[in-house]
DRENPA-3360 file (N, C-alpha, C; in nm, 2 decimals, always signed):
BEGIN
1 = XXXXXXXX = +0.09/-0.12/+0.00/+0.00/+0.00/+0.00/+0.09/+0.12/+0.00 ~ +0.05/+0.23/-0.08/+0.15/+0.35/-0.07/+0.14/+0.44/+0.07 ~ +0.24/+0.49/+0.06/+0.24/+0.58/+0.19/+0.27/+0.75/+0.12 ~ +0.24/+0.82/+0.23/+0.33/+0.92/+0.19/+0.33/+1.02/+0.34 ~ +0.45/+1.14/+0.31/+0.50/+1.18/+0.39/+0.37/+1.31/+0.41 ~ +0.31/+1.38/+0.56/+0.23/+1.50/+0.61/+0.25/+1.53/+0.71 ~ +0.34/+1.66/+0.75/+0.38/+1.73/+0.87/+0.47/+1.62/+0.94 ~ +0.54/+1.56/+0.84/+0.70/+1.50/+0.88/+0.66/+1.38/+0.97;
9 = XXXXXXXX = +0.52/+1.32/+0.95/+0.49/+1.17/+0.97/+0.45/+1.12/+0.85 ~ +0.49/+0.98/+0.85/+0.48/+0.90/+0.71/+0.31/+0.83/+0.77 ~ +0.25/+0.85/+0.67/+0.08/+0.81/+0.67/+0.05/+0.70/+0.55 ~ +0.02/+0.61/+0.59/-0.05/+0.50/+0.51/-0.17/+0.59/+0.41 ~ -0.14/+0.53/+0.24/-0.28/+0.57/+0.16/-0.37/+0.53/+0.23 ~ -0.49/+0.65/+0.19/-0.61/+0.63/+0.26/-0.71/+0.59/+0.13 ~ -0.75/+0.51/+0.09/-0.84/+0.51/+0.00/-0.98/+0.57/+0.01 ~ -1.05/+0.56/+0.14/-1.13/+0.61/+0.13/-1.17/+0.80/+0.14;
17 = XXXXXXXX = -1.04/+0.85/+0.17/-0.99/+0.99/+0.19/-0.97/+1.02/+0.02 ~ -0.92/+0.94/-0.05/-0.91/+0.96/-0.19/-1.05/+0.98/-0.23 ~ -1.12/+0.83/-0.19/-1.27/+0.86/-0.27/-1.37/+1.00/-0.24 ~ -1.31/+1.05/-0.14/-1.40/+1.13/-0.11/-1.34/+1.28/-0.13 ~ -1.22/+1.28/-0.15/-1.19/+1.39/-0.26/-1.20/+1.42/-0.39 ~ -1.22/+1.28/-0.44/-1.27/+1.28/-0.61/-1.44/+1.33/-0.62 ~ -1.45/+1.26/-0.51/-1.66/+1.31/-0.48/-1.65/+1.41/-0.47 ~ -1.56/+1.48/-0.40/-1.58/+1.66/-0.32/-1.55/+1.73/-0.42;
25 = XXXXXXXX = -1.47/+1.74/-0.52/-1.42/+1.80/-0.60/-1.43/+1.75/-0.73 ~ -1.44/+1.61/-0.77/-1.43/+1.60/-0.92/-1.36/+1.55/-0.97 ~ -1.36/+1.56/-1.09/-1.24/+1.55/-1.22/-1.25/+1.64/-1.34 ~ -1.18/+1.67/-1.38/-1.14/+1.77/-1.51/-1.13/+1.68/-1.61 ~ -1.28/+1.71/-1.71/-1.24/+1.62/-1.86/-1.19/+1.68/-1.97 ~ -1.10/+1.62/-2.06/-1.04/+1.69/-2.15/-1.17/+1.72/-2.26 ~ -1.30/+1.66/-2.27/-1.36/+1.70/-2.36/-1.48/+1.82/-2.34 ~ -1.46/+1.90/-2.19/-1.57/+2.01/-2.20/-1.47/+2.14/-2.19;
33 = XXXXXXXX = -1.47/+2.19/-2.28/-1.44/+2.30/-2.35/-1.49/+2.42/-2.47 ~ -1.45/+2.49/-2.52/-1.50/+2.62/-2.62/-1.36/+2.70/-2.67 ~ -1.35/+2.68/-2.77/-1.29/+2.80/-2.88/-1.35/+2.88/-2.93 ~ -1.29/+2.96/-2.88/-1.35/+3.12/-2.94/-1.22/+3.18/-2.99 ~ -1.25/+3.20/-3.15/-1.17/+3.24/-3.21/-1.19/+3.42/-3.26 ~ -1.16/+3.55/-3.22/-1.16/+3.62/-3.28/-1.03/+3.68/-3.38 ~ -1.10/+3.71/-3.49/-1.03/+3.75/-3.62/-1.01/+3.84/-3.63 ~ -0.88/+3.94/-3.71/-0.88/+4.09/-3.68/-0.97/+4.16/-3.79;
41 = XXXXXXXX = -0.99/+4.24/-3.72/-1.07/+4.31/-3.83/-1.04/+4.41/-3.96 ~ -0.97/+4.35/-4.00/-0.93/+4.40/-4.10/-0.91/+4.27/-4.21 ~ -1.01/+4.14/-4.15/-1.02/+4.02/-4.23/-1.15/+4.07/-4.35 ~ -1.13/+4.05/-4.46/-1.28/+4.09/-4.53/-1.19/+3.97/-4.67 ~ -1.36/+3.91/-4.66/-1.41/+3.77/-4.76/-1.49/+3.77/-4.86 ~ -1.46/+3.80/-5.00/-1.58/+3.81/-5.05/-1.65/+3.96/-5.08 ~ -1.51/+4.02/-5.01/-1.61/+4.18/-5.01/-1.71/+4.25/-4.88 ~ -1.73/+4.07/-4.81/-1.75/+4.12/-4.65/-1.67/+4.12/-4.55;
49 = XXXXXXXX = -1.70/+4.22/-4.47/-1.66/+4.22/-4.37/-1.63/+4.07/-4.25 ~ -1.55/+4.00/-4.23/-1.51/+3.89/-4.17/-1.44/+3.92/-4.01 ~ -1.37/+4.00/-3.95/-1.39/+4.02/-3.87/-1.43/+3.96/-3.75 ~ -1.38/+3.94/-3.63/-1.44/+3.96/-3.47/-1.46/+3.81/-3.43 ~ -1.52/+3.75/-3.36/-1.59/+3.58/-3.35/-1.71/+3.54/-3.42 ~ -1.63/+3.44/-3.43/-1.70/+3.30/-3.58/-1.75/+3.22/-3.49 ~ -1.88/+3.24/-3.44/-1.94/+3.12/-3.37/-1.93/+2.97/-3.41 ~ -1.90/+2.99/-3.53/-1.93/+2.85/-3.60/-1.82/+2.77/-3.61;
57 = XXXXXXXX = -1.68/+2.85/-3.59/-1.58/+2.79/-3.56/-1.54/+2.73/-3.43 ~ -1.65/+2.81/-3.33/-1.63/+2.74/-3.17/-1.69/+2.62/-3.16 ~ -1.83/+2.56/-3.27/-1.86/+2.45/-3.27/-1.80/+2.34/-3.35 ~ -1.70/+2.39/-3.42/-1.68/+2.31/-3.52/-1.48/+2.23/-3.49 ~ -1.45/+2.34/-3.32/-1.32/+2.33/-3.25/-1.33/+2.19/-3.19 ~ -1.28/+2.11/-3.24/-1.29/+1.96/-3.18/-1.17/+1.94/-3.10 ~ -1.03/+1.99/-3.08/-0.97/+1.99/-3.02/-0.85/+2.14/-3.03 ~ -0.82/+2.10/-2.91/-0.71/+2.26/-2.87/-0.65/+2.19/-2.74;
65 = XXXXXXXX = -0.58/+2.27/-2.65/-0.49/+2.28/-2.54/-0.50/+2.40/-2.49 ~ -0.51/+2.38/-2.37/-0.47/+2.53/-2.28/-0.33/+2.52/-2.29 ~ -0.26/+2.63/-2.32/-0.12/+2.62/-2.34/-0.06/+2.63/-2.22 ~ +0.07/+2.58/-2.21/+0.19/+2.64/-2.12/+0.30/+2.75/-2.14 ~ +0.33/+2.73/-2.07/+0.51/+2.83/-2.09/+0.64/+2.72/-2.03 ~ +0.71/+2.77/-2.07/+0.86/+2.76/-2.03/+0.94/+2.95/-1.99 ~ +1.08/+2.89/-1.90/+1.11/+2.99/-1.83/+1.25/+3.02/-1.90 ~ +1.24/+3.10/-1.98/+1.41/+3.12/-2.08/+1.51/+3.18/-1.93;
73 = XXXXXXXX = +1.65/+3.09/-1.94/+1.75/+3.12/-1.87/+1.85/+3.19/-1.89 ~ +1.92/+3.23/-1.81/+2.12/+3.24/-1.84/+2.16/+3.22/-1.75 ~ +2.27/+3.17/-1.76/+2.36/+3.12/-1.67/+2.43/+3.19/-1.54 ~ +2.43/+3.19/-1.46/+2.51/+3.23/-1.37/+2.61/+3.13/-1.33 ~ +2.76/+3.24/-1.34/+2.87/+3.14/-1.28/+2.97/+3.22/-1.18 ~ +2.87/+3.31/-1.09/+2.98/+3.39/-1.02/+2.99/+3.30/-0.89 ~ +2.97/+3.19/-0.84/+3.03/+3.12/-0.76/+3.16/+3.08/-0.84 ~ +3.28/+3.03/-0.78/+3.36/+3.01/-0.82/+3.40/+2.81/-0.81;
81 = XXXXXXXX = +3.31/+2.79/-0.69/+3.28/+2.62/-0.74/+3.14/+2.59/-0.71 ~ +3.14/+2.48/-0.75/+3.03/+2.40/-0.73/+2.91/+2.45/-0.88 ~ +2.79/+2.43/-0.91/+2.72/+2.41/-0.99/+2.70/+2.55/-1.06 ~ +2.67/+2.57/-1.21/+2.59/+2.71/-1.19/+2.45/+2.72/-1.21 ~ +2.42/+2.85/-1.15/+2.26/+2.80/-1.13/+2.18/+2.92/-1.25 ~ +2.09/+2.88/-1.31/+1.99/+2.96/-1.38/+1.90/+3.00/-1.34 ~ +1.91/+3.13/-1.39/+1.82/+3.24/-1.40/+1.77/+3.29/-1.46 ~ +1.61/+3.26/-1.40/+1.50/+3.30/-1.50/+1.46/+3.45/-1.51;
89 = XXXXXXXX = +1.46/+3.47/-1.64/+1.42/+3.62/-1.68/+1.29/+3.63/-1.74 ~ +1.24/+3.58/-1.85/+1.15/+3.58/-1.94/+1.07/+3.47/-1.97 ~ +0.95/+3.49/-2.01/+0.86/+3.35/-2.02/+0.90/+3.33/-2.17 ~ +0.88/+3.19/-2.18/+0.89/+3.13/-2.39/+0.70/+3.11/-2.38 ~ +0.65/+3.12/-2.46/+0.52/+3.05/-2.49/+0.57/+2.98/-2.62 ~ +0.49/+2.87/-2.62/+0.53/+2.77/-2.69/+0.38/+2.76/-2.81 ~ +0.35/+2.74/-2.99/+0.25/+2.79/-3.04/+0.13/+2.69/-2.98 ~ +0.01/+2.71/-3.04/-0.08/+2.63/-2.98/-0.18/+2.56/-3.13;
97 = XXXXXXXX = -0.18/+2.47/-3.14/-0.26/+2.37/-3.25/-0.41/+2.36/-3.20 ~ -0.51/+2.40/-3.28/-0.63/+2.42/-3.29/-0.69/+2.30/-3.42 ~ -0.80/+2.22/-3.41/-0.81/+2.10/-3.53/-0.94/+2.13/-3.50 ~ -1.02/+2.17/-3.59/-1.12/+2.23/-3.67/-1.23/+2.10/-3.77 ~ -1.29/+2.07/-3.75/-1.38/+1.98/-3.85/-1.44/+2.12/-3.94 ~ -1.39/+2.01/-4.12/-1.42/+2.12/-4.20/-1.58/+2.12/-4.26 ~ -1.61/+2.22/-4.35/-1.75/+2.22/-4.37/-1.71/+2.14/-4.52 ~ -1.87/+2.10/-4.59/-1.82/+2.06/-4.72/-1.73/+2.17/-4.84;
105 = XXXXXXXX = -1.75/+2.26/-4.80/-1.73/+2.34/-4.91/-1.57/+2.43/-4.84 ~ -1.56/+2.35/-4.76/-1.42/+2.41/-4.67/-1.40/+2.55/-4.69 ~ -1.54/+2.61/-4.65/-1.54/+2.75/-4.61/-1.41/+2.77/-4.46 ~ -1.42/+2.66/-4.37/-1.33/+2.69/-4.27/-1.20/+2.70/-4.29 ~ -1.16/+2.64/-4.42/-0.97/+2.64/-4.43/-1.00/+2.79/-4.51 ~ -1.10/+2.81/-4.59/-1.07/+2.98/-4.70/-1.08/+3.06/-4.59 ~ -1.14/+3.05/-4.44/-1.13/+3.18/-4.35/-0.98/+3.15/-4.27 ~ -0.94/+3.07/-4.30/-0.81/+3.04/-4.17/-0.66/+3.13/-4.29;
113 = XXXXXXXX = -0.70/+3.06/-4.47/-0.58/+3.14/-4.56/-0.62/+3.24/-4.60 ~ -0.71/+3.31/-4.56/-0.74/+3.45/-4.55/-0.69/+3.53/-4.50 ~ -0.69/+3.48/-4.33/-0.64/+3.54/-4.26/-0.46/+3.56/-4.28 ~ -0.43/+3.42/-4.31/-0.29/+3.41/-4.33/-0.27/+3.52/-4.47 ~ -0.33/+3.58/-4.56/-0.31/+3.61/-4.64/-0.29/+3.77/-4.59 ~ -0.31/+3.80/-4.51/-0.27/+3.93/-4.46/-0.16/+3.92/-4.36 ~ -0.08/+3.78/-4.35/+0.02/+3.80/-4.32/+0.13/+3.81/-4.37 ~ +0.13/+3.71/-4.52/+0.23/+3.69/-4.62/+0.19/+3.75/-4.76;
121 = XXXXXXXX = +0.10/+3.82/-4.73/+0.09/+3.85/-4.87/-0.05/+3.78/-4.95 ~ -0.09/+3.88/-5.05/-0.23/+3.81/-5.12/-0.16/+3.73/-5.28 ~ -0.07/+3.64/-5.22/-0.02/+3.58/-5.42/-0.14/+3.46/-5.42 ~ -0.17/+3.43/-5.29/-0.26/+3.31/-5.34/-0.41/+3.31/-5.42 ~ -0.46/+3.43/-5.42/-0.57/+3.51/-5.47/-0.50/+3.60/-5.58 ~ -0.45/+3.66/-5.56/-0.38/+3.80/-5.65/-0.40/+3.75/-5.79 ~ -0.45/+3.88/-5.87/-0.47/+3.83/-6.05/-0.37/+3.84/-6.07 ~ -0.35/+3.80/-6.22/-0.26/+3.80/-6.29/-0.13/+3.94/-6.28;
129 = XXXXXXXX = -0.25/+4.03/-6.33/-0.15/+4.13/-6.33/-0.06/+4.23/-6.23 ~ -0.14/+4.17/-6.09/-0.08/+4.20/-5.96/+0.05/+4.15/-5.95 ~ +0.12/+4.05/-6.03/+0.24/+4.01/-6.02/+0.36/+4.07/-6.09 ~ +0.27/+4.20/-6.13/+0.41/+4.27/-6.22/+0.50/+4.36/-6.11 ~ +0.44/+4.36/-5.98/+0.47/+4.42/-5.89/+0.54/+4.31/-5.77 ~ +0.57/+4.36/-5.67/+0.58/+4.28/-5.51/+0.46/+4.28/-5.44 ~ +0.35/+4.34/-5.46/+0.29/+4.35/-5.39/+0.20/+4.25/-5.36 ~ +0.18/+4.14/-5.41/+0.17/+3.98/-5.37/+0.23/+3.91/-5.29;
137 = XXXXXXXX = +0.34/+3.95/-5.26/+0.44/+3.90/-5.19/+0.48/+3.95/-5.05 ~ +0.39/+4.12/-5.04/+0.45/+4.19/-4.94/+0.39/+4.15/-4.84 ~ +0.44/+4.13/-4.71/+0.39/+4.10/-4.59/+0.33/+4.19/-4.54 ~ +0.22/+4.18/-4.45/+0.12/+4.26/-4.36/+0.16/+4.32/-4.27 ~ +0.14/+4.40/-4.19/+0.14/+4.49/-4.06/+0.14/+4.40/-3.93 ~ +0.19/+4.38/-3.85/+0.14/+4.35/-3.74/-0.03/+4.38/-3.68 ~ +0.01/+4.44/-3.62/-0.15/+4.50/-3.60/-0.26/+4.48/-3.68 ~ -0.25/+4.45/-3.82/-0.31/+4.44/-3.90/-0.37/+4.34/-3.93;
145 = XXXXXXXX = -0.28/+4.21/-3.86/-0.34/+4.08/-3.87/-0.35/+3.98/-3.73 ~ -0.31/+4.06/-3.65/-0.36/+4.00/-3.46/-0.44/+3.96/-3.41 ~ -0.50/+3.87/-3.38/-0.63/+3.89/-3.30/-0.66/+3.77/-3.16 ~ -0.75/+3.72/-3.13/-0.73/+3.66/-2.99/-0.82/+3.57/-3.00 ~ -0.77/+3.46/-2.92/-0.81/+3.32/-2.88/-0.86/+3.31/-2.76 ~ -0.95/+3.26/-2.73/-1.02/+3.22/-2.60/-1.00/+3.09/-2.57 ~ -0.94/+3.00/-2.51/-0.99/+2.88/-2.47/-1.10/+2.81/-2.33 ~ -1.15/+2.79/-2.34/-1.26/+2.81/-2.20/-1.30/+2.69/-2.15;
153 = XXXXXXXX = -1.22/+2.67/-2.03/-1.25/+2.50/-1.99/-1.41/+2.52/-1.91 ~ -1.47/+2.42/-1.95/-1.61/+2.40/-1.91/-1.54/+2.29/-1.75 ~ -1.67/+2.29/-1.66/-1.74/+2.16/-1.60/-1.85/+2.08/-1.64 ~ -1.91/+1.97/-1.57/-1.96/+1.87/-1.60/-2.15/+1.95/-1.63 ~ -2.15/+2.04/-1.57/-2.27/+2.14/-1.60/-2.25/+2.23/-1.70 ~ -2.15/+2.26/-1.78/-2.12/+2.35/-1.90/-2.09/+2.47/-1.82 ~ -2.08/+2.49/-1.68/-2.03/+2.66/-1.65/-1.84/+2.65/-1.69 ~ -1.87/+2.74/-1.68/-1.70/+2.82/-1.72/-1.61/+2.81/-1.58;
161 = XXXXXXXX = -1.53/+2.70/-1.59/-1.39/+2.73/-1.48/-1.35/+2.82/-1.50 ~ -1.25/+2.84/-1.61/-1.14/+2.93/-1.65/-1.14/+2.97/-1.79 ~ -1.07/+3.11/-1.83/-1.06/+3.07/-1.97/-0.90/+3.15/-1.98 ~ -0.87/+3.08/-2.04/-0.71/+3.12/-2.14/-0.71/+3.22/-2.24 ~ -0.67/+3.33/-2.22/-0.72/+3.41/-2.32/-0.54/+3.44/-2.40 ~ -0.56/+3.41/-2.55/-0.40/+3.45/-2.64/-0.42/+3.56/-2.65 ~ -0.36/+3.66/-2.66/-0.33/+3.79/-2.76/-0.25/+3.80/-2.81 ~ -0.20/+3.91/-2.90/-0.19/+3.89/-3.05/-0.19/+3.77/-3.11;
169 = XXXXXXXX = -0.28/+3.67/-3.12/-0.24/+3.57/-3.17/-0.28/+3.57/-3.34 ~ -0.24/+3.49/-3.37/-0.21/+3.49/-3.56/-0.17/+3.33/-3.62 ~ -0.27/+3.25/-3.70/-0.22/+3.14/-3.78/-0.06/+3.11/-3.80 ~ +0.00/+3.05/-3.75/+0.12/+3.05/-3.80/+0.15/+2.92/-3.89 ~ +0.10/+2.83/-3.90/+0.07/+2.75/-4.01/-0.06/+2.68/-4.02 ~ -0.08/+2.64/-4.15/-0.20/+2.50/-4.18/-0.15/+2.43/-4.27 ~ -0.21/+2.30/-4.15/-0.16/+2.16/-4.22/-0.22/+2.13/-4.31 ~ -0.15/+2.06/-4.41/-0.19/+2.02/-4.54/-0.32/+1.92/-4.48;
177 = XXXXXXXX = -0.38/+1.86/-4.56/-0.53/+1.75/-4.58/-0.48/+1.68/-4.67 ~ -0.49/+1.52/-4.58/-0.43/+1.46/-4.67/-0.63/+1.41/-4.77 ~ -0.60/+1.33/-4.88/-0.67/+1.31/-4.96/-0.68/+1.17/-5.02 ~ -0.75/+1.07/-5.00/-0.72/+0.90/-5.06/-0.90/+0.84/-5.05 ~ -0.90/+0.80/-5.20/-1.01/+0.73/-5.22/-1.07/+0.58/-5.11 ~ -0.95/+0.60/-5.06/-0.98/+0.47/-4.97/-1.03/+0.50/-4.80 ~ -1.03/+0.65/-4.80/-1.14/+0.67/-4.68/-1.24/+0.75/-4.68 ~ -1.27/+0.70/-4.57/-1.44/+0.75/-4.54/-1.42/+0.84/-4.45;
185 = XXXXXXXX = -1.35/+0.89/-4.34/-1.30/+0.97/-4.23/-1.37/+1.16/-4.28 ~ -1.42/+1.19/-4.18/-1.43/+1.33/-4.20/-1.29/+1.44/-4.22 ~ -1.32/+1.50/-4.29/-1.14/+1.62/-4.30/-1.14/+1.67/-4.21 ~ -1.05/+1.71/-4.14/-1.01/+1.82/-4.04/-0.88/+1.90/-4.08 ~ -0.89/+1.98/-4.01/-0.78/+2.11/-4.06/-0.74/+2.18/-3.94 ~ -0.57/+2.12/-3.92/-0.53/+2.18/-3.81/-0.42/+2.32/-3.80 ~ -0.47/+2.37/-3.76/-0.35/+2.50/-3.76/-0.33/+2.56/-3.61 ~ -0.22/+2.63/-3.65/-0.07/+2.63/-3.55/-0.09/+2.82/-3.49;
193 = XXXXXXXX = -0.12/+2.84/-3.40/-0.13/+2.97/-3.34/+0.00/+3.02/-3.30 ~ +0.07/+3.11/-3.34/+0.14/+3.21/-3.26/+0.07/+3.26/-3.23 ~ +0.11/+3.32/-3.07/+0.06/+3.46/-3.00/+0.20/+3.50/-2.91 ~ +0.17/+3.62/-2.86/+0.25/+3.73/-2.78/+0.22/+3.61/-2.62 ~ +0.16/+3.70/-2.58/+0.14/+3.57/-2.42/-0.02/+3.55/-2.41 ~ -0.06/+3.47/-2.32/-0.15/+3.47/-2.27/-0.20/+3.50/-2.12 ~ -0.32/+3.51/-2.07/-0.34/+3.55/-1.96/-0.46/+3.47/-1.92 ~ -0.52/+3.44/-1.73/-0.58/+3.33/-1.72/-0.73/+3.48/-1.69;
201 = XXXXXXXX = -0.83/+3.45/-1.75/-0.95/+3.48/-1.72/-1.07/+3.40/-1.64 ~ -1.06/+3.44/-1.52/-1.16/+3.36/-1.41/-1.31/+3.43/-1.41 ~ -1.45/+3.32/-1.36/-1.57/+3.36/-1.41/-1.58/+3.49/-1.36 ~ -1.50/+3.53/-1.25/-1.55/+3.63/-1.16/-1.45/+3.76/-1.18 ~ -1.42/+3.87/-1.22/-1.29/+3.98/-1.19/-1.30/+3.96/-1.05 ~ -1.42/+3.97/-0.96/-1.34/+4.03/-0.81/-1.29/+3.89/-0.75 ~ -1.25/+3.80/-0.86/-1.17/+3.72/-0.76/-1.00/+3.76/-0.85 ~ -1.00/+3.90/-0.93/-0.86/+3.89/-0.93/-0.80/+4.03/-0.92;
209 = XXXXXXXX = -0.88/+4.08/-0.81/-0.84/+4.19/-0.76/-0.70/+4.22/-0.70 ~ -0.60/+4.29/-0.75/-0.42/+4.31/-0.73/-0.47/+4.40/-0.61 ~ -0.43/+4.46/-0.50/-0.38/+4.56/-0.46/-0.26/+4.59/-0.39 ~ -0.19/+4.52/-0.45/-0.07/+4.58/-0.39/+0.02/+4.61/-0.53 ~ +0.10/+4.71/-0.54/+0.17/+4.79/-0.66/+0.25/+4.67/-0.75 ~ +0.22/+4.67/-0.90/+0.24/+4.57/-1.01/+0.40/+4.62/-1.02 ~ +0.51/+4.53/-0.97/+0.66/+4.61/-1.01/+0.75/+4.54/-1.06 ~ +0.64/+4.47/-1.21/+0.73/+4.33/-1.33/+0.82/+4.46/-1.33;
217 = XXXXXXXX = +0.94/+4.40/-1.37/+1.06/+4.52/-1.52/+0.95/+4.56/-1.61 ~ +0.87/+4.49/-1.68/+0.82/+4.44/-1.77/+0.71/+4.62/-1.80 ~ +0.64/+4.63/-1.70/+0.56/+4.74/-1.72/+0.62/+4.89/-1.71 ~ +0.57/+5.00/-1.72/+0.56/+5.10/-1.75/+0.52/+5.20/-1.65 ~ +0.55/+5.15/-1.51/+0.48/+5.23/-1.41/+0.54/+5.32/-1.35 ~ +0.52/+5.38/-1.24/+0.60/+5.42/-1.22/+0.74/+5.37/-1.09 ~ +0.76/+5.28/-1.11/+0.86/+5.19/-1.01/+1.00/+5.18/-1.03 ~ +1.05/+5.27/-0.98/+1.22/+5.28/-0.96/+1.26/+5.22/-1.03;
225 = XXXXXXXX = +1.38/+5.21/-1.10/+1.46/+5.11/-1.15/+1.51/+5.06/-1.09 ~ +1.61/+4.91/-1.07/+1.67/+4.87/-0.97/+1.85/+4.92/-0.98 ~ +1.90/+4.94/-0.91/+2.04/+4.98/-0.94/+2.10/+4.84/-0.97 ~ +2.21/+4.86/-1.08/+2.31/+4.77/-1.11/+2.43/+4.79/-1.08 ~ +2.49/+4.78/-0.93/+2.59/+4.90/-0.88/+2.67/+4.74/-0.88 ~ +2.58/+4.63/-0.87/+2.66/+4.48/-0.78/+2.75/+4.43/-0.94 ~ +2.81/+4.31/-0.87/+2.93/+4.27/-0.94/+2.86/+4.21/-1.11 ~ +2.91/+4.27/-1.26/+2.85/+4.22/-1.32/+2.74/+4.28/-1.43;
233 = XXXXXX = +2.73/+4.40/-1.32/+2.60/+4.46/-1.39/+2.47/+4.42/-1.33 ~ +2.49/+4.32/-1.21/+2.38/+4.29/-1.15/+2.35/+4.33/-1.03 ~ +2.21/+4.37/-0.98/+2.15/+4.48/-0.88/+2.28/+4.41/-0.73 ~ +2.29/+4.51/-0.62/+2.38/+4.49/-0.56/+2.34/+4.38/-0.45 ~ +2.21/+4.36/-0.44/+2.18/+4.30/-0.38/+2.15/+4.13/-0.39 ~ +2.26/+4.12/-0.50/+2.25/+3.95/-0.58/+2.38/+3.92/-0.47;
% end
């Protein structure tokens, strides 16, 4: 039977303390969720306006991930022995894969290289005689082609735990469809999200009320700089 260590006594598994924490609280299933994809607005299809959230693409999101991060390092070696230890500065976000069930007329892949078309360029559309120029080829603005992802884990009643919100996020690839007379399988169309970071949105704001002063490097406030007077260029109090 397992054991484990609590307030530095070793306790026998309890199974019935298990069961009745899974009762009290649950489980988290990977299949109650929502994608909410908004588009920037400056997407236009047809001559319409395309733009904002595609309801039909939150129904049609068959799978996603709440993403993670990683913690980018550098080295420290001002000990003189023993190990060196890393120091984290900055978050990595890593992209995030969204897989989409298509419609017949795979209106869902023409709104995903649309979008992409205002990042690389309109050669995939562009007439003929647009190519006597670069301007098929020119890439888009930033801003121009950003927009945000919602991921929203549901419970077993459909309310909203949490939701993951991307910003700037933007298509960074779509996977090819493969194609063979020898299946029956519905198409899906998975594509690859960059964004800037993301942030956790809870059902409630006043459960994420700050009051005490925000003092990342990161922001723009007004919070001293730290001096770099110590060995290295680093604050003196390393």
């Amino acid at each position: 039977m397992g054991r484990f260590q609590k307030d530095g006594a070793i306790m026998a598994f309890n199974i019935n303390q298990f069961s009745s924490q899974i009762a009290n609280k649950g489980v988290s299933k990977a299949s109650h969720f929502e994608v909410r994809i908004f588009f920037p607005d400056t997407l236009i299809i047809g001559g319409q306006f395309a733009g904002g959230l595609d309801p039909e693409l939150t129904l049609r999101a068959e799978a996603a991930s709440i993403p993670g991060r990683n913690t980018q390092t550098i080295d420290d070696a001002r000990d003189a022995t023993g190990p060196m230890r890393k120091l984290g500065y900055t978050p990595i976000y890593a992209p995030m894969d969204v897989t989409l069930l298509c419609d017949e007329r795979l209106n869902v892949k023409e709104k995903m290289e649309s979008w992409m078309d205002i990042i690389t360029g309109n050669h995939r559309v562009a007439d003929n005689g647009e190519f006597s120029t670069t301007k098929p080829f020119n890439p888009g603005y930033y801003n121009d082609y950003i927009g945000t992802i919602q991921v929203v884990k549901l419970n077993e009643t459909g309310q909203q735990v949490t939701t993951t919100e991307l910003l700037e996020a933007y298509p960074l690839s779509i996977a090819l469809m493969n194609l063979s007379w020898e299946s029956q399988e519905l198409q899906k169309l998975q594509v690859q999200f960059q964004y800037r970071y993301y942030r956790q949105l809870q059902p409630s704001p006043n459960l994420r009320k700050v009051n005490t002063e925000d003092r990342n490097f990161g922001s723009f406030g007004p919070v001293a700089e730290v001096p770099t007077t110590g060995p290295r260029g680093l604050p003196s109090s390393f």
